[in-house]
Residue, then its C-alpha position, 0 to 999 in steps of 0.5 A: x715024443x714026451x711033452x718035455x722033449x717036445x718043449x725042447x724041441x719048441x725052444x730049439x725051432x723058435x731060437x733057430x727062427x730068430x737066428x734066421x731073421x737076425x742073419x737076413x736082417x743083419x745082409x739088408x740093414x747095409x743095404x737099407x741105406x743105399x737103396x736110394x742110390x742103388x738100383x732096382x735090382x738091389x731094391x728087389x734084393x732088398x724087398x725079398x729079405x724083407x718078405x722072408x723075415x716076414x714069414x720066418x716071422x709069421x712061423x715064429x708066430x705060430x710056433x708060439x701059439x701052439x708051445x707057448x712063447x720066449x720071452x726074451x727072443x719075443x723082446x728082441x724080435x719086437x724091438x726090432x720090429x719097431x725098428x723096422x717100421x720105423x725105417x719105412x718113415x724115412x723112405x718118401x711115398x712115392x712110386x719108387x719107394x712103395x714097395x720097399x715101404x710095404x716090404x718094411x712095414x709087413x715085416x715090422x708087423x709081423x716082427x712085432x706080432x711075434x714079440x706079442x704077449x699072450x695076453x696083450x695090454x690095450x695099449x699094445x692091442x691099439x697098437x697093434x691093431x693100428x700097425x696091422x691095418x696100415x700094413x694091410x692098406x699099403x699092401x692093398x695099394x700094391x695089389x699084393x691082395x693074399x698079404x693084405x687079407x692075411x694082414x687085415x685077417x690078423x687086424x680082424x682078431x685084434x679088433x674083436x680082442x680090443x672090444x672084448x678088452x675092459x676100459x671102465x674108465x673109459x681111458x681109451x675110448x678116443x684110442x679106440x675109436x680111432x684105430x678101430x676106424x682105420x681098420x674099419x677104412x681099410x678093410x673097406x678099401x682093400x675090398x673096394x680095390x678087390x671089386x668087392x662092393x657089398x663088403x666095401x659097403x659093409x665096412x663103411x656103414x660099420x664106421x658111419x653108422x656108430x654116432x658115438x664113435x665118429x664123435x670121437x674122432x679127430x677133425x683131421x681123421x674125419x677128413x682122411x676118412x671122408x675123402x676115402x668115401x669120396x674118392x670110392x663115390x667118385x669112382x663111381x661117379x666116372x662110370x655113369x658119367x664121362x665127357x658130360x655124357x650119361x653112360x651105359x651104367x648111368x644108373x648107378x648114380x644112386x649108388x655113388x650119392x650114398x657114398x658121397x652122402x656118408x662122406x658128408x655125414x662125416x665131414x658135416x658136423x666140422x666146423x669151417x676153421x681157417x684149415x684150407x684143407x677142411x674148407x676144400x674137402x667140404x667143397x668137393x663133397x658138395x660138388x660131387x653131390x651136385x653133380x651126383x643128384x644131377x645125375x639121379x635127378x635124370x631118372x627121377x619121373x617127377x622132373x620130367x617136363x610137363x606137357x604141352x597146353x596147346x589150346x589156343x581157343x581155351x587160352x583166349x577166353x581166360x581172363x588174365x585179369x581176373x585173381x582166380x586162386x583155385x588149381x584149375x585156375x592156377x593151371x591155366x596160367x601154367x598154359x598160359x605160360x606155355x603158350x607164351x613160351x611157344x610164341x617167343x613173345x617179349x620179355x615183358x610179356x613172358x616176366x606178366x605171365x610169370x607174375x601172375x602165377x606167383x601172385x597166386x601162389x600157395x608157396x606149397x611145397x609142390x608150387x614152389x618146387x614148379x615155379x623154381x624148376x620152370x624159372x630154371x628152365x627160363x636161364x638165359x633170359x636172366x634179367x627176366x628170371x631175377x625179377x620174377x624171384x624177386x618178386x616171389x621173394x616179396x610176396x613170401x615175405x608179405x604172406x609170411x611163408x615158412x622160413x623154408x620157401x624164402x630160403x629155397x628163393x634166395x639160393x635162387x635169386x643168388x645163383x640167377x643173379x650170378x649168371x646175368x650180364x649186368x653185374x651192377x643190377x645183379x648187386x642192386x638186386x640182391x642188396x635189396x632182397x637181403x635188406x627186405x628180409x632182414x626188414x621182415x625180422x626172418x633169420x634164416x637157419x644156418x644151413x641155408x644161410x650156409x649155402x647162400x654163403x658158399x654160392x656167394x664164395x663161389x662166384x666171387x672165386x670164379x670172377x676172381x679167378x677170371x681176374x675180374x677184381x671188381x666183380x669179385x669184390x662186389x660179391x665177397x662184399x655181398x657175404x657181409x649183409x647182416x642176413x647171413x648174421x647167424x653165422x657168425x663174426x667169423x664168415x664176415x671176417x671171412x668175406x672181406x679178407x677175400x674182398x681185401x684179396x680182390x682190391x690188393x689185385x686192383x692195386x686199391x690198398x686203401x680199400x684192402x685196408x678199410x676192408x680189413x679194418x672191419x672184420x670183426x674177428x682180428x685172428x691169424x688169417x686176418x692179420x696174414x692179408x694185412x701182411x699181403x697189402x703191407x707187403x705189395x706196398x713195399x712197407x716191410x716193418x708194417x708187414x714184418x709186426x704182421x708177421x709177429x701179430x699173426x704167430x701169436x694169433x689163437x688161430x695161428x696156422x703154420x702154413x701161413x708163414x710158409x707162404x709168408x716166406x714164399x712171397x717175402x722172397x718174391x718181393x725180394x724183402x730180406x729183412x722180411x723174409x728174414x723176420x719169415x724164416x726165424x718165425x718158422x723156426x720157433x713154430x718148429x719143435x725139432x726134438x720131436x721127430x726126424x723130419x722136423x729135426x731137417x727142417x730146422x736144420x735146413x731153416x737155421x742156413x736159410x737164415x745164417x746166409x740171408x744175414x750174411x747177405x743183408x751184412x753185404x749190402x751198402x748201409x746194413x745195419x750190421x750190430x743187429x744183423x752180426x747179433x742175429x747171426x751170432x745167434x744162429x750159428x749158436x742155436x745150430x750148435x745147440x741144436x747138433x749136440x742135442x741130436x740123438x747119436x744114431x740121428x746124426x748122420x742127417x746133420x753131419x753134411x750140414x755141421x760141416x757147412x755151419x763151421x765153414x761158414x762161420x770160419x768165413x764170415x768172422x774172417x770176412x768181419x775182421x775187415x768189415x764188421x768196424x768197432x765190433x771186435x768181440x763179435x768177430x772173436x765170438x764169430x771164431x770162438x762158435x767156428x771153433x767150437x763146431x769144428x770141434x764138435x765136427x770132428x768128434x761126431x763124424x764117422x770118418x777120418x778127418x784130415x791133419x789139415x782140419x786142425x789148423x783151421x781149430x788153431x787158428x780160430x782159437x789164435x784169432x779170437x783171443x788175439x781179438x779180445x787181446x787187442x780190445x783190451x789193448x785199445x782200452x788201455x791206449x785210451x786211458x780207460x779203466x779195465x777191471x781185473x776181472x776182465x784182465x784175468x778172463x783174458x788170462x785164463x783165455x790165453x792160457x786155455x788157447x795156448x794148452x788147446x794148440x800145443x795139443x794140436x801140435x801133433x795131429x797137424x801136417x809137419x809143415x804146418x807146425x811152424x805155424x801153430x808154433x808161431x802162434x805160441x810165440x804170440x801167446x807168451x807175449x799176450x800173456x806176459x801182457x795180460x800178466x804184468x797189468x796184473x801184477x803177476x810177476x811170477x807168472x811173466x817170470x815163469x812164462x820167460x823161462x818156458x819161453x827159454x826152454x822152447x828150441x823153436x822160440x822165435x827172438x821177435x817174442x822175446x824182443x816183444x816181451x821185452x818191451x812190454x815189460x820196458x813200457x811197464x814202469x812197475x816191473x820189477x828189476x829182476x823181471x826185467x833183467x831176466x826178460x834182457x837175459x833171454x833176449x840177449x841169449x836168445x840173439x847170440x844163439x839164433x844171430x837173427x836179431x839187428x846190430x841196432x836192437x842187439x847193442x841196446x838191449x846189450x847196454x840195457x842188461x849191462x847196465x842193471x848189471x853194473x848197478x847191482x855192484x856185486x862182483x858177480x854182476x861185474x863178471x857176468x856184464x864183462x862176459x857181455x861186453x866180450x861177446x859185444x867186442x866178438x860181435x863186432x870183430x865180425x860185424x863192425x864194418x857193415x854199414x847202410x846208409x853211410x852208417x854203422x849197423x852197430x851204432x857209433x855211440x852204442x861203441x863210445x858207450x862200450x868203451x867209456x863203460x869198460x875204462x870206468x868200470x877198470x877205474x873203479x875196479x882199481x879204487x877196490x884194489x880189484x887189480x886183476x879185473x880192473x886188467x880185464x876190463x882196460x883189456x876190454x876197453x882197448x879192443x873196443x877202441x879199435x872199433x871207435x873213431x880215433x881207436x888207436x889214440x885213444x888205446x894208447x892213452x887208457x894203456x898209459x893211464x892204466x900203467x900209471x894208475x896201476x904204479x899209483x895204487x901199488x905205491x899206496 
């Protein structure tokens, strides 16, 4: 087959390679979301998909190798490698989830393997190689050993070709070591689980013998690292040693403190920040190194016990007075010792004997490593064995012995002195051996004053943890004598916190209090044990500007405020715990990842419903709480729009409760927040407008009812802001035109936004919303005729006119409003009665009383104009009034007529003197009209039929007089 063919052949196989991967990937990514709720079957279902993409992956891989790669298919698969592993991030690490993490990480590899440039940058080599061993070490864990050592195989290449990669700049030399060292660890573990020591081995010394490469690692990748080592070295450990018994294979101790020695090659040089788990690894290493060169100690000949001296008749002709500093002489009192041991003689007489070997000693190596060993030997008699390191401690000091010696001592004195009885003398003792060094001007070096501290640490814990409060104050105070200066400021601050912590536990807070005061270094820590005694103090301020003061400390460590939180939440302070909450919620950068993006969400409820409870207890303080809550409910809308639309499945559920909650609580504020009435309005602007964003983030249907919870928050805030208004003009207050205007514009805004929701509500529902509407005419008319906006109130009657379902209690309330203004223009005025009038006659809803004056009201405005025209149309009115009442005339209540009786006189004497002057103008025929008028009045006023018949004869003689003339 040709070369060209072949090509062909080539780009066919690798399209049909994709092809392949695309349609499994496409069954699983469904699937991929319901794994947690699904079960393992599916998830098995789910793990194979992912295997086979892998491999189809690895064929991909291959084939480009030998025909040379596609670029473009090479972009996609790497894409969506990259998606891959990112999913494996949102599944958590546990039993359950491990494989399908393994399944998502192998394919993500291998995905992204074949998406691989033949000449790959650094940057991707990093990458790569960085993926590739996180790969191989989830794998390694599941035991899936042939697709860990295929993944590590492929790191293994990746590796070579990163140090073979140019860096003259040295930009990525951090990078570098970094990955490097992740593959490196976990070559060694896939080894170590596969039983293959020497390579384990191997890979560890590759990592722990490159000085420089360690020096560029991270503090946080140096401990994941050491604990690796430890945990192999451990591993060991329990095999030579289980139960406190030796083991068959107790020999290999050995072996175990070369792996706990590298883990503290590693983690040695790092300095002891408050991090309490670098503090805690660093205690762990040093255990099992304890325990580790115990066990070795037990095959080493040099701790073998020393012979028995049991000549007696030798002991007897000593002299053990006379000072003899030979050997010889020295090792008759090492029998003499013996023979004093063997008798059980009293303490005085074996502490003489001690006595007179240390008055003769060297301070050698050698004699100290003896005297040490038999006085460790000597444990239960601790008053015995102190006063003899003490006394060796004197006499290194007065025959200026190496720094060494007094250190070895002191380590001595210190672990002796924390197995006696009597605690009081214990402190004595070691108060006045740390006073006589320092007298001596010996500065001990930082490992042994290191050590000597973290003996120190250690007792105080246990008497600590063995709610000894006073015992353990006592040796945390210890750790503050000016021997252990060198360390620093920092270890001092360090012991008389944990003091404070003992006297917090005895309730002494005035001494937790001075004892904080003395730490020289003020950090994050510092101030969070003052937060601890404000708090078991009850005092909640002082412990809320702890709280502040410890977030802007240098050292700040978040973990501080969560346990902040839990404490402030046991001690049932709301307000602190509030303060707590808001804290962790600025330490939080949410934009960075997903996780993060939860926890903020999750910080933002947390706060709203602490509030909401602080704003229900008797005497809150509620314009700073209803601020703070206010506030949130904002900081959640922020922080939803900002979240990436394929995050956002993650904060639907939680936007849904932010509306309802905020829906409710400006509810509950309108009867319970007084003298706040722009916060409630704002309480259902933010309700609003996270309902709106609700609805316009989540994938499914919402229901019709859904909106009219948007209309009515909406009604409710501006007919807030409307009342507030209100309330200022009712007492003669100044409201400027801007803010008139504003809520102008809001009216308008709030009608347009529920006249389009009209449509999208429930049926029955809409005469609700349309009531709203009614409301909104009259607020506008309001807000328009303070302004001065005649046309605008004209406009808003007319569109009030053509609204079928226009209620007549809006245009009774326009009506009024305009009657109240005393700057309303005539013709405003009278199309607002119009409309009333027009409005009553169609729906026949308004009353006799309000329908009669309202009557007279317009009439009258009619009359006064004095055109013809007006005439006409005020004569129309009085007509339908003498319809309204041949209908409704004789209805009565209370012994009264609904139509009121002067409301009819004034009808009738309006009607006769309207005629009258009609015929002055020599309007004869509607001056016949309105005495016609008149006269079917009377029949509805007291003493009707007289009266018509005297308008009849005063209209007939008028008549005659007018036609004469």
């Amino acid at each position: 087959m040709s070369t060209p063919r072949k090509q062909r052949q080539a780009t066919t196989n690798l399209q049909k390679l994709y092809d392949q991967i695309q349609e499994i990937s496409i069954k699983i990514k469904p699937k991929l979301k319901d794994i947690p709720s699904s079960s393992s079957i599916d998830a098995a279902s789910v793990v194979k998909d992912l295997h086979q993409i892998a491999s189809l992956a690895k064929s991909f891989s291959d084939q480009c190798l030998r025909w040379g790669n596609d670029a473009h298919l090479a972009d996609l698969l790497d894409q969506q490698g990259v998606n891959l592993w990112n999913a494996s991030g949102l599944f958590r690490q546990d039993s359950d989830s491990r494989v399908i993490v393994a399944a998502l990480r192998l394919a993500g590899f291998r995905l992204m393997e074949a998406g691989l440039e033949a000449e790959p940058s650094i940057q991707a080599l990093l990458h790569m190689l960085q993926v590739a061993s996180k790969t191989g070490s989830a794998l390694s864990e599941l035991g899936n050993s042939e697709s860990a050592a295929s993944v590590l195989t492929c790191a293994a290449k990746f590796e070579e070709a990163l140090r073979n990669h140019s860096d003259p700049d040295r930009t990525h030399e951090h990078s570098k070591a970094r990955v490097t060292t992740l593959y490196f660890s976990s070559r060694m573990e896939a080894a170590w689980r596969e039983k293959n020591e020497g390579l384990a081995m191997f890979m560890a010394d590759k990592i722990t013998d490159n000085d420089k490469q360690l020096a560029l690692l991270s503090t946080r990748d140096r401990e994941l690292l050491a604990s690796k080592l430890l945990d192999i070295g451990k591993s060991i450990l329990r095999t030579c040693h289980q139960g406190g018994k030796l083991m068959a294979d107790g020999n290999r101790a050995p072996d175990a403190l070369r792996w706990m020695q590298k883990a503290f090659q590693v983690i040695e040089p790092l300095e002891c920040t408050p991090n309490s788990e670098l503090a805690e690894l660093k205690r762990a290493v040093l255990r099992s190194l304890a325990r580790g060169y115990f066990l070795a100690s037990s095959h080493d000949p040099e701790n073998l016990t020393r012979a028995e001296v049991a000549l007696e008749e030798i002991i007897s002709t000593i002299d053990p007075s006379v000072d003899h500093t030979s050997s010889e002489y020295q090792q008759l009192r090492w029998m003499k010792l013996a023979v004093v041991k063997r008798q059980k003689a009293g303490n005085s007489e074996l502490l003489h004997a001690l006595e007179s070997i240390i008055d003769n000693m060297t301070f050698s190596e050698g004699d100290l490593s003896d005297i040490l060993l038999e006085l460790r030997s000597l444990t239960p008699q601790y008053g015995v064995v102190t006063s003899a390191i003490k006394r060796c401690l004197l006499r290194a000091l007065d025959t200026s012995a190496n720094v060494a010696s007094i250190e070895k001592l002191l380590v001595s004195l210190l672990f002796h002195c924390s197995k006696g009885d009597d605690h009081g003398k214990a402190m004595k003792e070691l108060e006045e051996s740390f006073q006589e060094v320092v007298k001596s001007d010996v500065e001990l070096s930082k490992a042994a004053a290191s050590a000597c501290l973290t003996l120190i640490w250690q007792y105080g814990d246990r008497h600590y943890h063995a709610s000894r409060w006073p015992e353990a104050a006592d040796w945390f105070i210890c750790g503050t004598h000016a021997v252990f200066s060198g360390l620093g400021p920092s270890c001092t601050s360090k012991c008389l916190r944990k003091a404070a912590l003992c006297y917090i536990q005895q309730k002494e807070y005035a001494k937790a209090a001075f004892a904080v005061k003395r730490c020289p270094v003020n950090g994050a820590t510092t101030r969070y044990v003052v937060f601890l005694i404000a708090v078991h103090q009850g005092l909640e301020d002082e412990a809320t500007r702890a709280v502040r003061e410890m977030v802007e400390a240098t050292d700040f460590d978040r973990r501080m405020l969560l346990l902040a939180c839990r404490l402030a939440h046991d001690s049932d302070m709301k307000s602190l715990l509030l303060s707590v909450l808001m804290a962790l919620l600025d330490t939080l950068n949410f934009r960075i990842d997903v996780e993060n993006l939860t926890e903020a969400m999750t910080l933002i409820r947390c706060i709203i419903r602490l509030t909401l409870k602080l704003l229900g207890q008797p005497g809150a303080n509620i314009p700073p709480l209803v601020k703070t809550l206010l506030n949130y409910f904002k900081n959640a809308k922020i922080l939803v729009e900002n979240v990436a639309c394929e995050n956002f499945a993650l904060v639907i559920r939680d936007l849904s409760w932010l509306w309802r909650t905020a829906y409710n609580c400006a509810i509950d504020g309108c009867s319970n927040w007084d003298n706040h009435g722009e916060e409630v309005s704002n309480a259902f602007d933010i309700a609003r407008q996270l309902l709106e964003l609700y609805i316009a983030k989540t994938l499914t249907e919402v229901e019709p009812s859904t909106y009219v919870y948007i209309a009515n928050a909406s009604f409710a805030a501006t007919s807030g802001r409307v009342i507030i208004v209100r309330e200022r003009l009712s007492g003669a207050e100044a409201v400027e035109p801007e803010v008139l205007r504003s809520l102008s514009a809001e009216i308008k805004s709030c009608a347009g936004r529920i006249a389009g929701l009209l449509d999208k509500v429930p049926p029955a529902d809409r005469s609700h919303l349309q009531s709203f509407l009614h409301f909104l005419r009259v607020f506008h008319v309001e807000s328009a005729s303070h302004l001065g906006g005649w046309p605008s109130v004209l406009e808003t009657i007319e569109e009030a006119a053509r609204d079928h379902h226009q209620s007549l209690v809006t245009y009774e309330a326009i009506g009024d409003v305009l009657w109240e203004n005393k700057n309303c223009p005539i013709n405003v005025l009278y199309a607002a009665l119009e409309a009333i009038l027009h409005a009553c006659l169609a729906h026949t809803q308004l009353s006799l009383d309000k329908f009669s004056r309202w009557l007279r009201s317009i009439c009258s405005i009619l009359l006064a104009k004095g055109s013809g025209a007006d005439r006409s149309k005020a004569i129309q009115y009085f007509e339908q009034a003498n319809a309204v009442l041949e209908e409704h005339g004789d209805l009565v209540e209370n012994g009264n007529f609904l139509y009121p009786t002067d409301e009819r006189l004034w009808l009738l004497s309006t009607a006769y003197n309207t005629g009258v002057e009609c015929l002055h103008a020599s309007l004869v025929d509607e001056a016949r009209r309105w005495f016609e008028c008149a006269t079917v009045i009377c029949r509805f006023v007291p003493n009707g039929k007289a009266r018509a018949e005297k308008i009849s004869e005063t209209y007939t003689d008028l008549l005659a007089h007018y036609t004469r003339s």
